[in-house]
C-alpha positions in Angstrom: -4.1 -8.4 -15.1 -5.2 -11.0 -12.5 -1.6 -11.0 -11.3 -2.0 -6.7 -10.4 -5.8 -7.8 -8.9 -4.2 -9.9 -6.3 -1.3 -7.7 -5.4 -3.6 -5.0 -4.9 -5.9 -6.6 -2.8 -3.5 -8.2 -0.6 -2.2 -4.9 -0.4 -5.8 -4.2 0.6 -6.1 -6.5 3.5 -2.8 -6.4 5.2 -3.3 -2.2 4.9 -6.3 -2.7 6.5 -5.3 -5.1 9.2 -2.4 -3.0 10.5 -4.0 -0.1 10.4 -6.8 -1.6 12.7 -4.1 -2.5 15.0 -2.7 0.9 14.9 -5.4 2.7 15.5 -6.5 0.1 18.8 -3.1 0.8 20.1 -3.5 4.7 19.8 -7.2 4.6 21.1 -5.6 2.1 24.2 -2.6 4.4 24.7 -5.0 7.9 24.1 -8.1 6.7 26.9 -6.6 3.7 28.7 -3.2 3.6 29.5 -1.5 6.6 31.6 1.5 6.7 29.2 2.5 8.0 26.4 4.9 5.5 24.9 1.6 4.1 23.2 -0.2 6.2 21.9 3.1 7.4 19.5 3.5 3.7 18.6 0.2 3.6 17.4 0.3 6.4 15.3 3.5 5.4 13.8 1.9 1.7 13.3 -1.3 4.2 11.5 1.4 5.7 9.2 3.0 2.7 8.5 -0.1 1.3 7.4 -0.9 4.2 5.0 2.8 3.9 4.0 2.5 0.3 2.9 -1.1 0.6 1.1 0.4 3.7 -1.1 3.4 2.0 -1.9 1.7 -1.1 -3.0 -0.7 0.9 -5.5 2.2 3.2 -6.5 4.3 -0.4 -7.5 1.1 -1.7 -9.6 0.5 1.8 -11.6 4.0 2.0 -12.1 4.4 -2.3 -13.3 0.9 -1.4 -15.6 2.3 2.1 -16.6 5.5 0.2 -17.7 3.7 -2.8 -19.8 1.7 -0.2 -21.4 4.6 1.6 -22.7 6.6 -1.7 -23.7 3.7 -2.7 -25.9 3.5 0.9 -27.7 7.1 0.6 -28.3 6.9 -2.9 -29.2 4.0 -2.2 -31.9 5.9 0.7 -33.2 9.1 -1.4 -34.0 6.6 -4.0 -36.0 5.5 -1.4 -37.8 8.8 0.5 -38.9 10.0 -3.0 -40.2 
């Protein structure tokens, strides 16, 4: 359990981190610069960031979802012998 804690939270952090990042690059690119080229890359850095927090999350349900089942069908073959 403290092993899923810690993934999720660095999930956390470095989710939170770039999407900071992303979302200072799209508010420099949107009001400051007088291109484009960033304000794309900073919504792509935004969904990358989203992206990478889901996936992490998704990996941890999926890892407890997994253990979960073992242990049913590892109960259920004690009891049939």
């Amino acid at each position: 359990m403290k092993q899923r804690i810690r993934i999720i939270r660095a999930v956390k952090y470095t989710g939170a981190v770039v999407l900071a990042i992303g979302v200072l690059i799209f508010l420099y690119g949107f009001f400051i610069s007088d291109r484009s080229l960033w304000t794309g890359i900073g919504i792509g850095t935004v969904m990358g960031a989203v992206f990478l927090f889901l996936m992490g999350v998704f990996f941890v349900g999926t890892e407890e979802k997994i253990k979960e089942r073992y242990g049913k069908l590892k109960s259920k073959n004690e009891n049939t012998n």
